[in-house]
Structures are given as structure tokens and as C-alpha cells.
C-alpha positions as CSV (number, residue, x, y, z in Angstrom):
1,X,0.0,0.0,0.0
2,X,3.0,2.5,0.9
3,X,4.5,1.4,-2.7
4,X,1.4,2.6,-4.3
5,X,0.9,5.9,-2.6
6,X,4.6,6.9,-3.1
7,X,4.3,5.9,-6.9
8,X,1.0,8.1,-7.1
9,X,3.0,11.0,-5.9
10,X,5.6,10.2,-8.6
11,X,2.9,9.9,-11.1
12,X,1.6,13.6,-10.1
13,X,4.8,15.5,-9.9
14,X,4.6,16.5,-13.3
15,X,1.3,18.5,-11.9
16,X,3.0,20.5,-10.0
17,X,4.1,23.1,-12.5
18,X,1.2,25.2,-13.6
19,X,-1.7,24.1,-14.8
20,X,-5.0,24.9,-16.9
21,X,-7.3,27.0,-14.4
22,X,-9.9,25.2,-13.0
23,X,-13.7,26.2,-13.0
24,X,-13.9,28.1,-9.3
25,X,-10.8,30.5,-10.9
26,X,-12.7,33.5,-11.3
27,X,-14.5,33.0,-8.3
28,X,-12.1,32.3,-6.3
29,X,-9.5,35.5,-7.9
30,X,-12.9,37.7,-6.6
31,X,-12.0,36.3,-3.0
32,X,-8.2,37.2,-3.5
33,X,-6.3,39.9,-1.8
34,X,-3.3,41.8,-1.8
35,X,-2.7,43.0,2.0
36,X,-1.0,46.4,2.5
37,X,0.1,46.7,6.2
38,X,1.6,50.3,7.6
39,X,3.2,51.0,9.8
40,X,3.4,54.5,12.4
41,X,6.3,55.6,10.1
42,X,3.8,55.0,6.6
43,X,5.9,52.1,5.5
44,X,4.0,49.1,3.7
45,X,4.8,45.7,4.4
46,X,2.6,44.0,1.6
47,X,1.6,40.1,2.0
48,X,-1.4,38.0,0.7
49,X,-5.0,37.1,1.6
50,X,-8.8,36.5,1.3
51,X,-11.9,36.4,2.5
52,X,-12.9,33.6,4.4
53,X,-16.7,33.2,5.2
54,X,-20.0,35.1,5.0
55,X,-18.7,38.0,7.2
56,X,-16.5,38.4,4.6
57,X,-13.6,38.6,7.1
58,X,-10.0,38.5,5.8
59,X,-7.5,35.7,6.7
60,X,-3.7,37.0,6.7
61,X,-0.3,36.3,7.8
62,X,0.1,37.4,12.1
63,X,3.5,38.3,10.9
64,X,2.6,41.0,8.8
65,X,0.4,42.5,11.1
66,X,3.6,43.2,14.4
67,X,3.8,46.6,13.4
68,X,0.4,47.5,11.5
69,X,-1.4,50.4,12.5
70,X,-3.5,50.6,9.4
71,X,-4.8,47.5,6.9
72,X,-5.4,47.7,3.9
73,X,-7.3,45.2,0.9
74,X,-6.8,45.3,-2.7
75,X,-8.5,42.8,-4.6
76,X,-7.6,41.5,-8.0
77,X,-9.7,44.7,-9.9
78,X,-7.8,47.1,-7.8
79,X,-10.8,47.6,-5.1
80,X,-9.8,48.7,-1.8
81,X,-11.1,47.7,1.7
82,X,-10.3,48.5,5.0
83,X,-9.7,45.7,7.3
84,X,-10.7,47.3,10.8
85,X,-10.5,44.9,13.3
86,X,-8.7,41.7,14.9
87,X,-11.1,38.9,15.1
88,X,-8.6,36.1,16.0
89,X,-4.7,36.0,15.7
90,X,-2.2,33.3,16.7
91,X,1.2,34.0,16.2
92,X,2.0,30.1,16.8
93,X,0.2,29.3,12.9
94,X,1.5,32.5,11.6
95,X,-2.5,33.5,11.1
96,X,-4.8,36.0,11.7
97,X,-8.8,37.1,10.9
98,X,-9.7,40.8,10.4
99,X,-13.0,42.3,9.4
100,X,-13.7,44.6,6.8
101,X,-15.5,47.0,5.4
102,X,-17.0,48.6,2.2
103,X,-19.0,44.5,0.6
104,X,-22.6,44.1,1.4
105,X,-22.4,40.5,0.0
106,X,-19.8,37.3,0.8
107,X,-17.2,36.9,-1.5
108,X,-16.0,33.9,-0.5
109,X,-15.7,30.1,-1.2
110,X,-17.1,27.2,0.7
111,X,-14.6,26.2,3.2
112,X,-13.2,22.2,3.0
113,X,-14.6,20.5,6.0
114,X,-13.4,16.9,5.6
115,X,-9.7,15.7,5.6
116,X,-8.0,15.2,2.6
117,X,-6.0,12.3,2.0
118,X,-2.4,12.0,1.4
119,X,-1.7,12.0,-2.6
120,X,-4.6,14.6,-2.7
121,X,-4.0,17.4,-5.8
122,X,-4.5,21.3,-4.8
123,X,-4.7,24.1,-6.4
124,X,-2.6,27.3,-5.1
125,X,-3.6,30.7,-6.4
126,X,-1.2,32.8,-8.0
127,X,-0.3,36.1,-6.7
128,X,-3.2,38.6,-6.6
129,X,-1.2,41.0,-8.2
130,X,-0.2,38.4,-11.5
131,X,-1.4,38.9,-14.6
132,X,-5.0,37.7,-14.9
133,X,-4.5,34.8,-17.3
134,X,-2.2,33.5,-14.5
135,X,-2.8,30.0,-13.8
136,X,-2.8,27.9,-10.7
137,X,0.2,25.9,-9.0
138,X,-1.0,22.7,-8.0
139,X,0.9,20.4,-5.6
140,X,0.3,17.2,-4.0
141,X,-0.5,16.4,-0.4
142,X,2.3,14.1,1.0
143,X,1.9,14.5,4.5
144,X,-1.3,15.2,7.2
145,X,-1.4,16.0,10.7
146,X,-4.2,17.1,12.6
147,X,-4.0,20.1,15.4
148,X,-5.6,20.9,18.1
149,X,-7.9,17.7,17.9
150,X,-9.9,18.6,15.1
151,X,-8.3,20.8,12.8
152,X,-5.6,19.7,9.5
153,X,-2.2,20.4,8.5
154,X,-0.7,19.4,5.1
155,X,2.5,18.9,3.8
156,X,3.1,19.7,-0.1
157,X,5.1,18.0,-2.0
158,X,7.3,20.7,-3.2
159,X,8.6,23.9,-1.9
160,X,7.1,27.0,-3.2
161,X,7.8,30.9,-3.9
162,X,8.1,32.8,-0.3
163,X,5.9,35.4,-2.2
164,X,2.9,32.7,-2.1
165,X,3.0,32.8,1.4
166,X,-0.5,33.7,3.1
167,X,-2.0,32.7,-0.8
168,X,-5.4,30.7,-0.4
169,X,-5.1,27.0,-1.5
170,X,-8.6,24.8,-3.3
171,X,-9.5,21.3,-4.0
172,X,-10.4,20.8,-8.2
173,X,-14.0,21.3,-6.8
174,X,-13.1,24.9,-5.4
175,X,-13.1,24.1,-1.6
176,X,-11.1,26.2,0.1
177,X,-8.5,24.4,2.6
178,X,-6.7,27.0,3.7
179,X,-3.2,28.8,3.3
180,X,0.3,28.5,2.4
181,X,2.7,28.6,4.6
182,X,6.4,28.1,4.6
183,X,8.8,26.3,6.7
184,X,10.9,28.2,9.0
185,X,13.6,25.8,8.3
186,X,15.4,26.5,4.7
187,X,16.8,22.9,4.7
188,X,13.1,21.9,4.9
189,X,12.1,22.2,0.6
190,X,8.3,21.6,1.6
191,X,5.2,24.4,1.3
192,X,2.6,23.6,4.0
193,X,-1.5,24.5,4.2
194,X,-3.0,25.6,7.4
195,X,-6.2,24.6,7.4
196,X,-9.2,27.8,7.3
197,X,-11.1,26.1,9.8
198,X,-9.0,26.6,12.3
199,X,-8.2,30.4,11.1
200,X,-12.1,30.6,10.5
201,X,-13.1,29.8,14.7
202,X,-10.4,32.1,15.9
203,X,-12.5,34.3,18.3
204,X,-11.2,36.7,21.2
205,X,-12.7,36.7,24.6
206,X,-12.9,39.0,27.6
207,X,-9.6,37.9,29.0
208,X,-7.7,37.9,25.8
209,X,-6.6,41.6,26.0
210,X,-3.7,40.6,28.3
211,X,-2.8,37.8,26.2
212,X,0.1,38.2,23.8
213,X,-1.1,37.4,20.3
214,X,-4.0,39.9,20.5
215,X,-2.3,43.0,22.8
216,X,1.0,42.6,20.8
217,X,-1.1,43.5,17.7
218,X,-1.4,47.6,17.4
219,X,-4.5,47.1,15.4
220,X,-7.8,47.8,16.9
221,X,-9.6,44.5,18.7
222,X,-12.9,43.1,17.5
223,X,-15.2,42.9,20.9
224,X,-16.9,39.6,21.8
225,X,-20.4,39.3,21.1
226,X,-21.3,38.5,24.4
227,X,-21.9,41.9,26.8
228,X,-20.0,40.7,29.8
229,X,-16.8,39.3,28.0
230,X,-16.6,42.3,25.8
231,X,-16.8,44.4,29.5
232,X,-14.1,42.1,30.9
233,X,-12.3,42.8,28.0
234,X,-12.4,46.9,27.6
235,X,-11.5,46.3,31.6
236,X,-8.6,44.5,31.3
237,X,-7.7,46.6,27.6
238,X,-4.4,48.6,27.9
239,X,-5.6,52.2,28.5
240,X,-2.2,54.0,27.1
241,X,-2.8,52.6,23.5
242,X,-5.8,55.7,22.7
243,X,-6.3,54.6,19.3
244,X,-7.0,51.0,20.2
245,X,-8.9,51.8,23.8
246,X,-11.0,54.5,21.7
247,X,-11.8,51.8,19.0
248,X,-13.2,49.1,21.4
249,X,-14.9,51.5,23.3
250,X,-16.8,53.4,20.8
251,X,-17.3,49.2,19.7
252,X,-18.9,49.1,23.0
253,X,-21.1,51.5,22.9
254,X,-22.4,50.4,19.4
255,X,-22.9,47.5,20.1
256,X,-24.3,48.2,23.7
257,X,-26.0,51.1,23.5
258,X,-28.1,50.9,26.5
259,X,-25.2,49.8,29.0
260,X,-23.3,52.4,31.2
261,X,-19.9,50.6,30.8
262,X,-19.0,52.4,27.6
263,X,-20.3,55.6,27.8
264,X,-18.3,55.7,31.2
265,X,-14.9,54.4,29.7
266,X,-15.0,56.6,27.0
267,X,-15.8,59.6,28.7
268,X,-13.4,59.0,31.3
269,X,-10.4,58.2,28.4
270,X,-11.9,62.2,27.0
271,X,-11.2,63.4,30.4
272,X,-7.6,61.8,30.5
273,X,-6.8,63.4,26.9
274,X,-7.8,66.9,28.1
275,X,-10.9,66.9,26.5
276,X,-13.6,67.8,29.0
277,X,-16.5,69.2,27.0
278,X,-16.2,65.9,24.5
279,X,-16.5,64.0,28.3
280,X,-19.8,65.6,29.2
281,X,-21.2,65.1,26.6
282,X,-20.9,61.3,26.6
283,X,-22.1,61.0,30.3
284,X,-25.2,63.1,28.9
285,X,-25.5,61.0,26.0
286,X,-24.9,57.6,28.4
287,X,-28.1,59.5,30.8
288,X,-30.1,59.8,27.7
289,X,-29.9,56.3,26.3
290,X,-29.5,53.9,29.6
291,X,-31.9,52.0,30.9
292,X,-29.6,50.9,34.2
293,X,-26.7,51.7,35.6
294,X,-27.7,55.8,35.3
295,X,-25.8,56.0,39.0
296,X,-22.4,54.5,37.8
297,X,-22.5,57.4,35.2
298,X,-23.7,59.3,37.9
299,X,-20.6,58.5,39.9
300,X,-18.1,58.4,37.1
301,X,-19.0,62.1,36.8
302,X,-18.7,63.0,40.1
303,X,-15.3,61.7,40.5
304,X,-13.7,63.6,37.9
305,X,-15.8,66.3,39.3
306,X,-14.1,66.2,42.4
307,X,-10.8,65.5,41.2
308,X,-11.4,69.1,38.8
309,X,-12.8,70.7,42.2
310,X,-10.0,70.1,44.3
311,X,-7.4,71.4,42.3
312,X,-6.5,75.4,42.5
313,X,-7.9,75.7,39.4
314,X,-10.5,73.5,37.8
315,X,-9.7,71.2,34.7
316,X,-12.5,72.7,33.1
317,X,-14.2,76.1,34.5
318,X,-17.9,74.3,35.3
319,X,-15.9,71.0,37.3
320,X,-16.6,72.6,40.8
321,X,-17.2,70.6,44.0
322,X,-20.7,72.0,43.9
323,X,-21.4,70.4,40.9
324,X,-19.4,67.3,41.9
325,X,-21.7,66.9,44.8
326,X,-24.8,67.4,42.8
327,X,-23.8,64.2,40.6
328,X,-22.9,62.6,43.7
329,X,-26.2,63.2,45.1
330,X,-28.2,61.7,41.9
331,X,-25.9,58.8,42.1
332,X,-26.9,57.7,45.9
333,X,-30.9,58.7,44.9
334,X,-30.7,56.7,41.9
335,X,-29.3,53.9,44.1
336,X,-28.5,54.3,47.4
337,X,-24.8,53.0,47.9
338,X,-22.5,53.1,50.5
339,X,-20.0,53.7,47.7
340,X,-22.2,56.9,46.4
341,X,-22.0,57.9,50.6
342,X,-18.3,57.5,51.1
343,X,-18.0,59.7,47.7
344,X,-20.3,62.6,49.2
345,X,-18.2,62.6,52.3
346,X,-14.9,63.8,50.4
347,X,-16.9,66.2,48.4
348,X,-18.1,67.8,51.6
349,X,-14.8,67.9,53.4
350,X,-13.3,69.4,50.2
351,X,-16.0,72.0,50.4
352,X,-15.1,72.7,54.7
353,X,-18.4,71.2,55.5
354,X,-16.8,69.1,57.9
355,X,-19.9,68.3,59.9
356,X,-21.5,67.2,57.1
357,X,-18.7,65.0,56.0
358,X,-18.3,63.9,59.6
359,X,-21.7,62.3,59.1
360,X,-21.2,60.8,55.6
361,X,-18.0,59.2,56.8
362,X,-19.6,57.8,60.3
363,X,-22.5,56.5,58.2
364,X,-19.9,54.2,56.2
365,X,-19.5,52.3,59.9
366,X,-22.9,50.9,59.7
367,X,-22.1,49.5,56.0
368,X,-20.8,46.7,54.3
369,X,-18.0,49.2,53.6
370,X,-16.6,49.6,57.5
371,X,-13.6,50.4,57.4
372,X,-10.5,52.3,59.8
373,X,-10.2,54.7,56.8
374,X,-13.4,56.3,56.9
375,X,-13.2,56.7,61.1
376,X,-9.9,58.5,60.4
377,X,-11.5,60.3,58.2
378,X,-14.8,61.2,60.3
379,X,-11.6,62.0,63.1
380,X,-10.0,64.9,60.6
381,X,-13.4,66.1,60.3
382,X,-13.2,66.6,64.1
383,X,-10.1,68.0,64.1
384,X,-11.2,70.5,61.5
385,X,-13.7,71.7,63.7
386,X,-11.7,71.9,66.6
387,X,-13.5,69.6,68.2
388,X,-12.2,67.9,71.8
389,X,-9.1,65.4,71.3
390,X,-11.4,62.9,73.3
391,X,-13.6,62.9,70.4
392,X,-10.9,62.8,67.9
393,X,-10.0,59.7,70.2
394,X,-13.1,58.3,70.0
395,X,-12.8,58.2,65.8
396,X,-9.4,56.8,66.1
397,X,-10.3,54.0,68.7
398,X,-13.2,52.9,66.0
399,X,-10.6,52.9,63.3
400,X,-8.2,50.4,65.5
401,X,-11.2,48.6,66.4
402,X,-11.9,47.7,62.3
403,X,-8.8,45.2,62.8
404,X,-8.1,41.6,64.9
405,X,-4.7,41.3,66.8
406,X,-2.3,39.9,65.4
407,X,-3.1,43.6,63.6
408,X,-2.5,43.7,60.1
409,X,0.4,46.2,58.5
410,X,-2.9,48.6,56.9
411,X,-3.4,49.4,61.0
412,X,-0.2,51.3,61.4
413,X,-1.4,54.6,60.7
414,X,-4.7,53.9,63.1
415,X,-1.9,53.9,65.6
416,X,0.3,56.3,64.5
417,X,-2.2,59.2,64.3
418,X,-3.7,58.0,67.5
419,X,0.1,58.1,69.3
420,X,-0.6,62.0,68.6
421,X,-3.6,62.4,69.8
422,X,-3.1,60.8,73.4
423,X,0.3,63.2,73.6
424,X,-2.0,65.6,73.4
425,X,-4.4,64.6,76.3
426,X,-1.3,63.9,78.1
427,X,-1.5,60.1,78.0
428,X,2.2,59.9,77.0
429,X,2.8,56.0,78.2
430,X,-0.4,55.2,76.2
431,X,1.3,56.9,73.4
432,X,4.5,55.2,73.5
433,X,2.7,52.1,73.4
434,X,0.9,53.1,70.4
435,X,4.4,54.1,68.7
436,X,5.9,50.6,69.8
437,X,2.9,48.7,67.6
438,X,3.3,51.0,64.6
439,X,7.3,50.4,64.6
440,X,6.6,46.7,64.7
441,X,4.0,46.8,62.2
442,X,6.4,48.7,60.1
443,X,9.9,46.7,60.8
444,X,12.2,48.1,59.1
445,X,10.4,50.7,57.4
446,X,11.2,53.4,60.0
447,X,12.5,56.6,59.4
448,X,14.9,58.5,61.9
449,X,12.3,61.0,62.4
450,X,10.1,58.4,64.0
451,X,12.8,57.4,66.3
452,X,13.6,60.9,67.2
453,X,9.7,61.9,68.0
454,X,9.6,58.6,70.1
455,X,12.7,59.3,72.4
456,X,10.6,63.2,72.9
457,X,7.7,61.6,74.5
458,X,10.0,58.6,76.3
459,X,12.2,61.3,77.7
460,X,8.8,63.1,79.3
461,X,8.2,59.8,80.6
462,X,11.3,59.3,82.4
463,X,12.1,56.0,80.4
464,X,15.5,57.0,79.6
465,X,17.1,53.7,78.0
466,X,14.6,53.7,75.7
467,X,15.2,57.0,75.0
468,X,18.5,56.9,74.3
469,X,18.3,53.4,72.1
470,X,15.7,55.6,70.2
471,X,17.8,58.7,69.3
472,X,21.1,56.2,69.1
473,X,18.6,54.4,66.0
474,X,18.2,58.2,64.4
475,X,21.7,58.8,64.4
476,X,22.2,55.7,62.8
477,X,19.7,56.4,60.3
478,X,21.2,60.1,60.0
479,X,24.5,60.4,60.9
480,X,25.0,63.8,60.0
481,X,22.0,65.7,61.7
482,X,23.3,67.5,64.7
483,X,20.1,67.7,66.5
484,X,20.4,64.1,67.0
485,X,23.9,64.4,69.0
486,X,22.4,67.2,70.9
487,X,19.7,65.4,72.3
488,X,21.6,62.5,73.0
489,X,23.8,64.4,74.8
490,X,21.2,65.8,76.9
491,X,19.7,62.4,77.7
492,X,22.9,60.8,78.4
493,X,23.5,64.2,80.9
494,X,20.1,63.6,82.4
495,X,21.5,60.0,83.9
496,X,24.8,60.8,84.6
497,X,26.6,59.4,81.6
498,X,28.6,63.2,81.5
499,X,31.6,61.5,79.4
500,X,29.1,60.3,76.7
501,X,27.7,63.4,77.0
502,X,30.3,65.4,76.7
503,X,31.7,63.4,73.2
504,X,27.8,63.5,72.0
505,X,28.1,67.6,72.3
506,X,31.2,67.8,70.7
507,X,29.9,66.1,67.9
508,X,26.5,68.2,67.3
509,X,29.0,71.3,67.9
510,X,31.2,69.7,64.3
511,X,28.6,69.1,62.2
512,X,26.6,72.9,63.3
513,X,28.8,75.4,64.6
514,X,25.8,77.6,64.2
515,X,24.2,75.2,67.1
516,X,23.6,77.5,69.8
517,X,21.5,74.8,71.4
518,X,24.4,72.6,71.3
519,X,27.2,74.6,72.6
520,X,24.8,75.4,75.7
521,X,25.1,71.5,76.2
522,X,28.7,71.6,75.7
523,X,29.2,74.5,78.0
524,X,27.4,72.6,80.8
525,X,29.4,68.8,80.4
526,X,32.8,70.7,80.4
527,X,31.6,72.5,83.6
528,X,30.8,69.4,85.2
529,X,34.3,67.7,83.8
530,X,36.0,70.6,85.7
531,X,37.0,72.7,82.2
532,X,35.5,75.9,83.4
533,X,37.7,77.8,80.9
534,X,36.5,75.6,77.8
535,X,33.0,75.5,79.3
536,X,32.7,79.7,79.7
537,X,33.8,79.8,76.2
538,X,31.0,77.7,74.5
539,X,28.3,79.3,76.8
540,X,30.0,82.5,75.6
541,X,29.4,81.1,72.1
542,X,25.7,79.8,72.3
543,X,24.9,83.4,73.8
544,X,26.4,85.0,71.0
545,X,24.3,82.8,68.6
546,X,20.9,84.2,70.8
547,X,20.6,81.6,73.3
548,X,19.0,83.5,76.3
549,X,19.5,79.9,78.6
550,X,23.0,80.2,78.3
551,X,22.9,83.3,80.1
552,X,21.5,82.1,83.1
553,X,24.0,79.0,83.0
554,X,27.5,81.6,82.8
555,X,25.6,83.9,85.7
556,X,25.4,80.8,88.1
557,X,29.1,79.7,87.0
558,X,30.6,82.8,88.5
């Protein structure tokens, strides 16, 4: 049986030069296309192509499309079409499917369903661009393999001209099977045919804009047909490429034109690009023609309302907080969010209407929304209106109270800004303890200033170690900030340490001798060491630099 097949094949060889056109020629040449692809520079990178099904979407080489920002159709009477969008690509079989414009009836040819068999003749169009009385190449199957469980691959018999690649390929009864293409291997002298109905059920879902055949494409992305995979996809579209994002949204909006998603999108990209009247418009347009989802739009609006309103000047001279509330407002009445609430609330404090916004954001505790930032919130609302730190307390005890122990690394600031306020009512071990969570919430994260402002409030509470572990931490942090020396040299005075003092004072006096603070210090270790001279001389110093203290100290010297 092998004996026979290979002496078929040496029987049809002779076929494989050109032949007499068969009867589906002229039909077939209809379906034929040159491809122009250019590029952001204008340069044309020119392949072949045809139509594929009733759609009368184009099947082309992926390769010629890396760079393509425009697509362009030429069939074999010099008719142009623009080919608009990416149906289906894989760079893997070199193949993609574009729609196009400007035919209001198929062009194509029925595509081959069943496998061929090996010893099979084809019929390989010639260039679209050949003279018409061009006649097909025909070839011989040798080879068949099947991909991705249902779909053929065939290996000619002969190698063929690189300029055939992409060309469409028939049986004698004008079925199309599919495409040349040609091995990436030289050594290899064999053409291949991928067959159209794999090319022909390439579709793109709503996760395919972060995969790489479709996003590495420039060209604009055909949406699915389905609403929420076209959403997912606009979501998860890549926002920087404006001539593609602005493509598949206005997509969206044709295609659902009584859904908020695209009128919100697009808007929002009009508001990025600077183009503010062109963004009202759409979100009166989206009010207009939605049936639901009229407080997304709503809300959409009023955040770039109150992005416009807190800025010294407004992006555009109607963007004011006023009206930013006022879309806010229709958002929560058209449905009553704790989203809409938590969005009203910043409005308000924007405007000073703290009490207002105090209310909005202690609302947001009774909601699915609870959460330490809107207490913290509701707390600078307090502190806004002067209110007493016992109720500022009371907001910031809320916020802590939003976490479990072990507390999570998103409570530090609860603690932090709470550390301030119980300094404030005087609770300055409380505070401490607060400082000690927010440090180990934030190990190694800590800035010298943290470890300065710590040792302050340890040194008021006559925890000296600590203290002095704390500012030793900022120096290490920040070796060259005198202020730093000089308050260790004070805290090292206050327990007697007069030597470590006295080397800490020296120091801060190096690094500033502007430091009146510090030579005060100095004067007073050097004193105590004995060195009245050398003492006298830095009080004389620090009272020269306008430090009335140092005054006092020289008097009670003499």
C-alpha cells in the first residue's frame, strides 16, 4: 500500500508546474487579496489574503500585522477595503482574521470541511497581483497532521515561492482548505497548508486583551459578542494605547448602547486626553440612552468632578465641588450606595463642611463598607472643627477597632495618628505604646524622624534607656543631623553618663557650629568635667548665637 501511494505522488509531480485554471478561478480570484500593512512611520509591508466566510472577514499572515497600524485590501480589480479589526490571531500558525468594510455581500468560497488524503491534488492561487490569465500551482499532499484535535495540517510536496505565502489553496472542486505557509527551516524544501477552519473559529474573549497574540497587535480588537466578555475585555484593555482603547470602546457603545460601561470608559479616556467638553457630553448621552446603571454614570462624573474641584484651578471652569456633589447626590438617589455615601463625604470635606462629612463618613461604619479609613477620616473632620481630642480619640479607637490582633500592616497609621492624639491629652505612656505597635507593624520601614519623635515623648516619661536606644537608632539612620547628637547628649546628661555626653556635644557642635543649642550642652558637660575655661567659652558662644539659657548658666558659674 506505501508502494502505491509513493508511486502516485511520482505519477503527479509533473502536476505541479502550472496548470489549466480550474472552474472556481474566477470566483475564487474575486475572494483574492493583496494586503497592505503600515506602519506608524507610513511604511507598507505587503503580504497576501482572502476572504474567508460570510462576514467576509480576511484571513492574513500574524506576521505582517507586528507593526500595523493601518490595513489595507486590494483585490484582484484594484478595489480597496479597509480591514478594521482583529477577530482572531495566533502568532503560533503565523495566522490571523480581520473584518472589513465597504462589501454588502460574501465573496467567498465554501470552506473544505473533511480531511483530505495523502496523494490529494491542490490548487494554489497565483499572486493577486499576477497577470490575470495566471494559472494555478498545483501540488500534491504528501503528509497530514491534525491540530488541536480537530483541525488539519498538510505537507506539499514541493517547496514553493516565499511570495505565495498567506496565498489561499482549493480542492479541483473549489473548496477552500486553507493557506500557504512556509517552513521556517530553509533545509526543509516543503510548502505547508494551514487549514481555514482553524483560522475561521479564531475568536477573542474577555480575557484575551492581556494575552500576547492579541495585545501585541497595534491594530484595533474586534469585541466579543457577548456583553460581559466584551466588558471584561475593555477592563482588562491597555488604556495607554488611545487609538485602540477609543476603537473598542466606541465598539462598545455600538454594540451596547443601553449599558453604562461604555459611555463611562470613553468619557473618562476624553477626560484623561484633556478633552472635557467631548467627556460631558458622553455621560449626557450615556443618561439619555441607559436604561440601568444611570448612577455609575452618575458617579463616574462625580469623581472627575471632584478631582477638577480640588485642584487650585478647575480642569475645566464648570468642574466645581458643587457640581461634583450634585452628581454625587443623583448617584446615591438613583441607588443608594454606601459607595455613592463615602464619595459625598470627600466632596463635603473638600468644600469645609466638615460636619456634614463627619456624618457621611460615620455613616460608612454601619455599611458593608466599614472600614479604619473612613473613622480616620470622620476623626480629621473633628479636628477640623476643633473639636475635643477625646472625640478625635473616640474616631481613632473605631478605626483600631476595624482590625483583629495579630493587627495587620494597613493598622499602622490607626496607631500612628492615635500616638498623637493621646500626647496631646497627656497620655504619653499610652502613646509610646501606640508608637511601639506602629514600629513593629512597620519593621524596618522606620525613618529616623520616628525614632527621634519617640525618644521626645520617652524622655517626658522618664524612660530614659529607651530614650536613648531611640535617638542612638536616628543617628544611625542620619548620621549627620546635629540635633540628634544634641539630644543624646542631653539624655545621656540627664542619667549621669557626663563623658558620653560630653563626646555626643562635641559632635553636634562639628557638624553645626551655628548650634547654639548645642554649645549650651557643651558649656554645661565641660563645667561638670571641671573645664571651666572651655566651658565659659561655648556658653559665651551659644549666647552669641541668641541663646538666652545660656545666660542664666554663665551667671550661676561665677
Amino acid at each position: 500500500m506505501r508502494y502505491f501511494i509513493l508511486s502516485l505522488i511520482t505519477l503527479l509531480l509533473p502536476l505541479t508546474a502550472s496548470a489549466k485554471n480550474p472552474k472556481f478561478f474566477k470566483k475564487a480570484r474575486a475572494a483574492q487579496l493583496t494586503i497592505l500593512a503600515y506602519d506608524k512611520a507610513g511604511n507598507i509591508q505587503q503580504g497576501q489574503g482572502f476572504f474567508v466566510n460570510d462576514a467576509n472577514d480576511v484571513l492574513v499572515e500574524y506576521s505582517l500585522l507586528k507593526d500595523a497600524v493601518k490595513v489595507k485590501a486590494v483585490d484582484a480589480n484594484g478595489m480597496e477595503y479597509d480591514l478594521r479589526r482583529v477577530k482572531g490571531a495566533s502568532s503560533l500558525y503565523n495566522v490571523a482574521r480581520l473584518s472589513s468594510a465597504g462589501l454588502k455581500k460574501p465573496v467567498n468560497m465554501p470552506i473544505l470541511t473533511e480531511a483530505l488524503s495523502i496523494g490529494s491534488v491542490v490548487y494554489i492561487m497565483p499572486l493577486n497581483t499576477a497577470d490575470k490569465n495566471a494559472e494555478c500551482i498545483t501540488d500534491v499532499i504528501s503528509k497530514v497532521d491534525v491540530f488541536e484535535d480537530a483541525h488539519n495540517y498538510y505537507t506539499l510536496t514541493n517547496s514553493l515561492d516565499e511570495r505565495l505565502a498567506g496565498s489561499p489553496v482549493y480542492t479541483e472542486a473549489g473548496e477552500l482548505i486553507g493557506s500557504v505557509q512556509l517552513s521556517s527551516d530553509k533545509e526543509k524544501q516543503h510548502g505547508y497548508i494551514l487549514a481555514a477552519t482553524y483560522a475561521n473559529q479564531m475568536k477573542i474573549t474577555g480575557v484575551d486583551a492581556n494575552k500576547y497574540d492579541i495585545k501585541s497587535l497595534p491594530l484595533p480588537k474586534a469585541l466579543p459578542e457577548d456583553e460581559t466578555q466584551a466588558t471584561t475585555f475593555i477592563y482588562l484593555s491597555n488604556k495607554q494605547d488611545t487609538i485602540g482603547y477609543r476603537a473598542n470602546v466606541e465598539d462598545f457603545v455600538e454594540m451596547f448602547p443601553e449599558s453604562s460601561t461604555g459611555y463611562i470608559q470613553l468619557a473618562e479616556m476624553e477626560a484623561s486626553l484633556g478633552n472635557y467638553q467631548a467627556a460631558e457630553q458622553v455621560y449626557a448621552k450615556g443618561l439619555e440612552q441607559c436604561k440601568s446603571g444611570v448612577d455609575e454614570i452618575h458617579h463616574s462624573f462625580a469623581k472627575l468632578l471632584y478631582q477638577s474641584g480640588m485642584r487650585n484651578e478647575p480642569l475645566y471652569e464648570t468642574w466645581t465641588l458643587d457640581k461634583a456633589l450634585q452628581e454625587a447626590n443623583a448617584a446615591y438617589e438613583a441607588n443608594p450606595q454606601a459607595l455613592y455615601t463615602a464619595l459625598q463625604g470627600m466632596i463635603l470635606y473638600g468644600q469645609k463642611n466638615y460636619a456634614e462629612a463627619y456624618d457621611k463618613f460615620m455613616a460608612m461604619g454601619r455599611t458593608n463598607m466599614r472600614s479604619a479609613d473612613y473613622f480616620l477620616y470622620a476623626g480629621q473632620c473633628k479636628q477640623m472643627m476643633k473639636a475635643p481630642a477625646e472625640e478625635i480619640l473616640a474616631t481613632q479607637d473605631s478605626a483600631i477597632a476595624c482590625f483583629s490582633k495579630p493587627y495587620p500592616v494597613e493598622s499602622a497609621r490607626s496607631f500612628y495618628l492615635r500616638s498623637k492624639t493621646l500626647t496631646e491629652l497627656g497620655r504619653l505612656r499610652e502613646a509610646v505604646t501606640d508608637l511601639n505597635e506602629y514600629e513593629h507593624l512597620l519593621a524596618g520601614k522606620i525613618n529616623d524622624t520616628f525614632y527621634y519623635e519617640r525618644e521626645q515623648l520617652e524622655v517626658q516619661c522618664r524612660m530614659y534607656q529607651q530614650a536613648l536606644d531611640d535617638i542612638d537608632h536616628a543617628i544611625t539612620l542620619q548620621p549627620s543631623e546635629p540635633l540628634y547628637y544634641a539630644e543624646q547628649a542631653v539624655v545621656n546628661y540627664r542619667v549621669g553618663q557626663i563623658d558620653e555626653a560630653l563626646v555626643a556635644a562635641q559632635q553636634a557642635v562639628k557638624l553645626d557650629d551655628t548650634f547654639a543649642d548645642a554649645y549650651r550642652i557643651l558649656g554645661v558637660c565641660l563645667s561638670d568635667k571641671g573645664k571651666k575655661k572651655e566651658a565659659r567659652e561655648a556658653l559665651q558662644k551659644a549666647i552669641d548665637l541668641g541663646d538666652e539659657l545660656a545666660v542664666k548658666v554663665l551667671e550661676k558659674m561665677k
